[in-house]
DSSP file (Angstrom, degrees, kcal/mol; ACC not computed):
  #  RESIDUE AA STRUCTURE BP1 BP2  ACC     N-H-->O    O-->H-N    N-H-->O    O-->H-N    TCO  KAPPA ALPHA  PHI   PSI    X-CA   Y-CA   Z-CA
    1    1 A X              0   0    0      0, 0.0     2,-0.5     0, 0.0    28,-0.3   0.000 360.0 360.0 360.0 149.4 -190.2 -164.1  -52.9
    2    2 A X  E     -A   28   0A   0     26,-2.8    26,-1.8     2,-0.0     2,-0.4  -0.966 360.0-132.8-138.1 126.4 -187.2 -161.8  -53.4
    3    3 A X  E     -AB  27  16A   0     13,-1.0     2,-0.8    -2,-0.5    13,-0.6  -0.543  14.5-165.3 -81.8 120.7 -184.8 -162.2  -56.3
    4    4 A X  E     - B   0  15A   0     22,-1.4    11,-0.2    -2,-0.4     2,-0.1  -0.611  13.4-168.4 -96.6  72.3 -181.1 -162.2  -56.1
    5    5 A X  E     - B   0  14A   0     -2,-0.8     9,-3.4     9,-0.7     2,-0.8  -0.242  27.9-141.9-116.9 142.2 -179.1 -161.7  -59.0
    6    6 A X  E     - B   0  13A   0     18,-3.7    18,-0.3     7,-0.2     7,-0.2  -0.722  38.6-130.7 -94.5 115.4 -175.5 -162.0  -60.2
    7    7 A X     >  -     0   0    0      5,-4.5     4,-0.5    -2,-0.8     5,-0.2  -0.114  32.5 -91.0 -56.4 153.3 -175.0 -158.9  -62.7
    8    8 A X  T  4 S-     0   0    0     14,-0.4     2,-0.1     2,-0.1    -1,-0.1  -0.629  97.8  -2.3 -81.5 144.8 -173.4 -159.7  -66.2
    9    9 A X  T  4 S-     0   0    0      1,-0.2     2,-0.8    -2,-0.1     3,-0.3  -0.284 135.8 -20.9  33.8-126.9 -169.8 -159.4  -66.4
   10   10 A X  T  4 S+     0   0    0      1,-0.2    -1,-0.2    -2,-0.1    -2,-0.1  -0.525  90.4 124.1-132.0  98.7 -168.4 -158.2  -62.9
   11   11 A X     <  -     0   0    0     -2,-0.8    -4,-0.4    -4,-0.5    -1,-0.2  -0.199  57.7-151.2 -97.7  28.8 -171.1 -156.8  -61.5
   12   12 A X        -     0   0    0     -3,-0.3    -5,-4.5    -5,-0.2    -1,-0.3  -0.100  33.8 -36.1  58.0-152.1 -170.9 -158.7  -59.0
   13   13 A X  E     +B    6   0A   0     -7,-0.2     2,-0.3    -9,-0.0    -7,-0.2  -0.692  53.4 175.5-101.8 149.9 -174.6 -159.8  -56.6
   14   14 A X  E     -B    5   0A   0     -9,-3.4    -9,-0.7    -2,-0.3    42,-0.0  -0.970  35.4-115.0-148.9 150.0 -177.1 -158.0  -56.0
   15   15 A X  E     -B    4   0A   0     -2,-0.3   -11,-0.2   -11,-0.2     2,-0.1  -0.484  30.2-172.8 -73.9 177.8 -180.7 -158.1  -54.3
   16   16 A X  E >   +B    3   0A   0    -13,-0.6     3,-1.1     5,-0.0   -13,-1.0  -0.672  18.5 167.2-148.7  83.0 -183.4 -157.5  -57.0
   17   17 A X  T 3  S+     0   0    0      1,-0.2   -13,-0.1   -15,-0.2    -2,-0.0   0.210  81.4  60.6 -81.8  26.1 -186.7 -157.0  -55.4
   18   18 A X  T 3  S-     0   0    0    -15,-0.1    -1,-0.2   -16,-0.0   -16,-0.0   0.109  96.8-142.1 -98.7 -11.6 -188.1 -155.7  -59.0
   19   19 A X  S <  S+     0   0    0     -3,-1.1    -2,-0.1     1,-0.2   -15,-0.1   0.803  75.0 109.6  44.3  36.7 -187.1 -159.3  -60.1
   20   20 A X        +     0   0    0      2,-0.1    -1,-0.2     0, 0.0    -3,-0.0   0.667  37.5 111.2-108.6 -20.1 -186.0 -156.8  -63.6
   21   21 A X        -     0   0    0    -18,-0.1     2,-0.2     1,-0.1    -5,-0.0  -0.278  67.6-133.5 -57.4 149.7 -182.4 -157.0  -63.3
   22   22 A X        +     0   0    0    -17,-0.1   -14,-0.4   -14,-0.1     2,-0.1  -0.573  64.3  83.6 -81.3 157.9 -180.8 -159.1  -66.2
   23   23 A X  S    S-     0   0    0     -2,-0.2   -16,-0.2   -16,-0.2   -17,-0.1  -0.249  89.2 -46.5 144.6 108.1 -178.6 -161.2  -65.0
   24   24 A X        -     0   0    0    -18,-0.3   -18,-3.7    -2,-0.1     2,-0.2  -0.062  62.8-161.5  18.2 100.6 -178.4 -164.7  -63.5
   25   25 A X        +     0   0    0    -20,-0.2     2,-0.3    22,-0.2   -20,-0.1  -0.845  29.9 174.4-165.7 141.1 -180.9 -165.2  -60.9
   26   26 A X        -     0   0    0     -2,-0.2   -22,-1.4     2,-0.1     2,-0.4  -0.952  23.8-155.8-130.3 155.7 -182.2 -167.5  -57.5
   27   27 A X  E     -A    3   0A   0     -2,-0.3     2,-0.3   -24,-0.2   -24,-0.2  -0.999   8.4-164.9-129.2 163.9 -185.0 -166.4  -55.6
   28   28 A X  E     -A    2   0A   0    -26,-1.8   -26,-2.8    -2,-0.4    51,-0.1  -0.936  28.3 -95.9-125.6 145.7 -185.9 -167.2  -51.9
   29   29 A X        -     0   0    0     -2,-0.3     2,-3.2   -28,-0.3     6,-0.2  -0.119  39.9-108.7  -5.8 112.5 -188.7 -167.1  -49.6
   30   30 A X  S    S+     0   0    0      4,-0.1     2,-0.5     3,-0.0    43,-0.2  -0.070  87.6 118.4 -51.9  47.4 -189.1 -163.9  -47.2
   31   31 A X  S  > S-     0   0    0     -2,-3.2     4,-1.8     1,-0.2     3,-0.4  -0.906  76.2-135.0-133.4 135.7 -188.2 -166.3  -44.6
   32   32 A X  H  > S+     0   0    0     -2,-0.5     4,-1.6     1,-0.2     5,-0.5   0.988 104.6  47.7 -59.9 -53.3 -185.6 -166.8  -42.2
   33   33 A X  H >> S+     0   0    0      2,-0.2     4,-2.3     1,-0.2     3,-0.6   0.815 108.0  54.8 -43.4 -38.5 -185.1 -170.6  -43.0
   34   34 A X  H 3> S+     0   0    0     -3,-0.4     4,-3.0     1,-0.2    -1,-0.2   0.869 112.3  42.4 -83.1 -54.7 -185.0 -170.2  -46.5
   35   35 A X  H 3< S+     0   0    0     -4,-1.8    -1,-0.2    -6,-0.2    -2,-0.2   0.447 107.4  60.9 -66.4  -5.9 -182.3 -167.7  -46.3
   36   36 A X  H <X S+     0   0    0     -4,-1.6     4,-2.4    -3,-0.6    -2,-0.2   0.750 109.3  39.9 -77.2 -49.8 -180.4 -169.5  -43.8
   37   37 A X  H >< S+     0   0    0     -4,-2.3     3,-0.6    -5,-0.5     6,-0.3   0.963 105.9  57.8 -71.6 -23.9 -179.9 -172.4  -45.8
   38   38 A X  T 3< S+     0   0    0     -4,-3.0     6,-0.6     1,-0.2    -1,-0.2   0.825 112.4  49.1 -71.6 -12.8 -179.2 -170.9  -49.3
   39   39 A X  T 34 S+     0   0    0     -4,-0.2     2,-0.8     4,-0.1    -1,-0.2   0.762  89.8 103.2 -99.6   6.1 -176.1 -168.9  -47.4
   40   40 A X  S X< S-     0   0    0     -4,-2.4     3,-0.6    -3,-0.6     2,-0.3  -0.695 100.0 -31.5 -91.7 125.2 -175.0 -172.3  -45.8
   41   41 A X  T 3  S-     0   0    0     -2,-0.8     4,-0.1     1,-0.2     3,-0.1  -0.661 119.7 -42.6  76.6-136.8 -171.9 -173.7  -47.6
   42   42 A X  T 3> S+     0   0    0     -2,-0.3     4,-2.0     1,-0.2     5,-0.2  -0.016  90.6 130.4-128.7  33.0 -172.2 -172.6  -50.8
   43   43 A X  T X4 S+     0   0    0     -3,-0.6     3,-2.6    -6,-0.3     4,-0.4   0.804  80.9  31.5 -55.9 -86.1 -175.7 -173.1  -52.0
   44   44 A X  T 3> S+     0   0    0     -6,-0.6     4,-2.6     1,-0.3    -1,-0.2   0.471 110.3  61.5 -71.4   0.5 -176.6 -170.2  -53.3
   45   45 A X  H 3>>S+     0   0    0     -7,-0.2     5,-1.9     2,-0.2     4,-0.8   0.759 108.7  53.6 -68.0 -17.6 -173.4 -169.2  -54.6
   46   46 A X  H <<5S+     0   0    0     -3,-2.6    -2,-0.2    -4,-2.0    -1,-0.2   0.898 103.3  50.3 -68.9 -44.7 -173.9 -172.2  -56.4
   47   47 A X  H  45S+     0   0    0     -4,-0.4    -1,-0.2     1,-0.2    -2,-0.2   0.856 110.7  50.5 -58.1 -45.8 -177.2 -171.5  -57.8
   48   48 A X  H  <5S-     0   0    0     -4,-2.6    -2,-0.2     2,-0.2    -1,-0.2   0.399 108.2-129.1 -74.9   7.9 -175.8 -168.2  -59.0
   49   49 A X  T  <5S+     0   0    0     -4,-0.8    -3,-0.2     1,-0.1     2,-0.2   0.943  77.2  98.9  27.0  62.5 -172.7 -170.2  -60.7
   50   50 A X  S   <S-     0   0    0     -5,-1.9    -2,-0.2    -6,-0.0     2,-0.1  -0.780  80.8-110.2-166.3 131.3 -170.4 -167.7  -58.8
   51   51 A X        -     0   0    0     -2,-0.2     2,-0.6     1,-0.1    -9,-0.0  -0.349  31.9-140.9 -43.3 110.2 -168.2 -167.2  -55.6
   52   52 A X        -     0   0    0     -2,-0.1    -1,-0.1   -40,-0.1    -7,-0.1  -0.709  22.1-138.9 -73.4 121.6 -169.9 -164.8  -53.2
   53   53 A X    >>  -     0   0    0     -2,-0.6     3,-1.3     1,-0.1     4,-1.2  -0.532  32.5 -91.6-101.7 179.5 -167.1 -162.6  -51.6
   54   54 A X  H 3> S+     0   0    0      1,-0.3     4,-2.6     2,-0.2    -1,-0.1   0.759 126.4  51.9 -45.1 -52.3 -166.8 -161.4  -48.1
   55   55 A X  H 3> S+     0   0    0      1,-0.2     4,-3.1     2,-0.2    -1,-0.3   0.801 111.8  46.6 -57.6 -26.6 -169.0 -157.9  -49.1
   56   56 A X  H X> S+     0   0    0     -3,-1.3     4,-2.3     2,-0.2     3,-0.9   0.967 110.8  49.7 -87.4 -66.8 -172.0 -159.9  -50.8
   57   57 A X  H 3X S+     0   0    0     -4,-1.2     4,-3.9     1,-0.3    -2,-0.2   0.823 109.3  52.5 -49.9 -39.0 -172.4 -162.4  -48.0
   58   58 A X  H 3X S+     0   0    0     -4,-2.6     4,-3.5     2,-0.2    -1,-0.3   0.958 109.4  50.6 -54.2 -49.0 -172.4 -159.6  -45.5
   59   59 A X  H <X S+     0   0    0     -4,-3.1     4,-3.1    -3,-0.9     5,-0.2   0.978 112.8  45.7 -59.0 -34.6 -175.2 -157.9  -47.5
   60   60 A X  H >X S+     0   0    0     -4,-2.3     3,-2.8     1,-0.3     4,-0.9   0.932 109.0  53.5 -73.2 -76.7 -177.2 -160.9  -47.6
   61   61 A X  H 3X S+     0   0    0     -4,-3.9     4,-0.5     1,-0.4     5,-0.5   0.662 106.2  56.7 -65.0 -31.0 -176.7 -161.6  -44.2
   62   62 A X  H >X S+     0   0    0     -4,-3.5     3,-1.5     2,-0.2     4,-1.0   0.900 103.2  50.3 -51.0 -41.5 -177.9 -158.4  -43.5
   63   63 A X  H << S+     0   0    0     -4,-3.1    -2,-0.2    -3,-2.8    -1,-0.2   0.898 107.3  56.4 -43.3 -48.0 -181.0 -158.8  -45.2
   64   64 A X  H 3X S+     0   0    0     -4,-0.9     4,-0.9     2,-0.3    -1,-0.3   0.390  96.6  59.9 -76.7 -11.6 -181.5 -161.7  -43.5
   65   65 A X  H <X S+     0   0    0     -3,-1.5     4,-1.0    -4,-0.5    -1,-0.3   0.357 109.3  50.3 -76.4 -21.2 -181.1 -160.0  -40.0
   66   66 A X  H  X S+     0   0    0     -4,-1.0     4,-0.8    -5,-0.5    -2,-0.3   0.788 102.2  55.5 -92.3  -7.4 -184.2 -158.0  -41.3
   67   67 A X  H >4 S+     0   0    0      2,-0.2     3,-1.6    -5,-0.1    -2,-0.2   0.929 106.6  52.0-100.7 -71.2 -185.9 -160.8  -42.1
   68   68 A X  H 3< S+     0   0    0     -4,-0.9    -2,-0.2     1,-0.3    -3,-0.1   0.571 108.6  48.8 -36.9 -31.7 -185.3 -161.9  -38.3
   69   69 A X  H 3< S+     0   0    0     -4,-1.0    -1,-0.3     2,-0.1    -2,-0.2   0.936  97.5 108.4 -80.4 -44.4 -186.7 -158.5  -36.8
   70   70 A X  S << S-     0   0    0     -3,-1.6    -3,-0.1    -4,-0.8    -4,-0.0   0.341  86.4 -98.2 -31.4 134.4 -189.6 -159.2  -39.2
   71   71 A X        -     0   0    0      1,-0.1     2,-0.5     2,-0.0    -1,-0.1  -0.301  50.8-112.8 -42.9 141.4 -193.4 -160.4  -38.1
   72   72 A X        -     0   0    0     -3,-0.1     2,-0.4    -4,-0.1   -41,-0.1  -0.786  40.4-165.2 -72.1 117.6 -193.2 -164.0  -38.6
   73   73 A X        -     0   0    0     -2,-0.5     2,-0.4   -43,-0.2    -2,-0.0  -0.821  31.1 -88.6-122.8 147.3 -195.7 -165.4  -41.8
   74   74 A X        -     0   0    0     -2,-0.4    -1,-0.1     1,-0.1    -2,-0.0  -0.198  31.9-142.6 -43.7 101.2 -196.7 -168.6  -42.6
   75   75 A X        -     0   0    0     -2,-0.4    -1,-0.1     1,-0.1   -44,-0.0  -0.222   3.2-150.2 -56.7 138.7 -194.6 -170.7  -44.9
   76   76 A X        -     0   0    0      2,-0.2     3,-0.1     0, 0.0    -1,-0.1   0.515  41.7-118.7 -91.1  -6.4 -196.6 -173.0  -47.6
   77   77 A X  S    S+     0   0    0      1,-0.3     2,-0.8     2,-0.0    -2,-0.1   0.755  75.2 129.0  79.1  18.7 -193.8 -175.3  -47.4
   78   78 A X              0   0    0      1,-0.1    -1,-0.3     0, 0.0    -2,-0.2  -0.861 360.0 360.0-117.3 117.7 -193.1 -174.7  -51.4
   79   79 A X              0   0    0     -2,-0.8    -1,-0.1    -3,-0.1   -50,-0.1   0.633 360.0 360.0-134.8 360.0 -189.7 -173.9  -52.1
């Protein structure tokens, strides 16, 4: 799982695959479903109790195009 955190004051979102930033925090599945759905509508901005702007969604969706190139691995179904 890889942690995604909104930084205290505005530092805006950020990934945190050390899961140490402070900060506000969701985590997702290395999985393309899992990241598809927290960036449809406004789940995970929701989770993070903040508006993701144009720049954040792009990173994340980038991630999530790496996720896509990625070998595929078995999901436990636990989310």
């Amino acid at each position: 799982m890889i942690r995604i955190v909104r930084m205290p004051g505005n530092g805006g979102v950020q990934l945190d695959p050390t899961g140490k930033l402070s900060g506000r925090g969701a985590y997702l599945h290395e999985n393309l479903s899992c990241w598809e759905a927290a960036l449809q509508g406004n789940r995970l901005a929701q989770a993070l109790k903040t508006q993701l702007s144009p720049e954040e969604r792009e990173m994340l969706a980038a991630h999530m195009t790496e996720l896509a190139k990625a070998p595929t691995t078995t999901d436990d179904g636990v989310h």
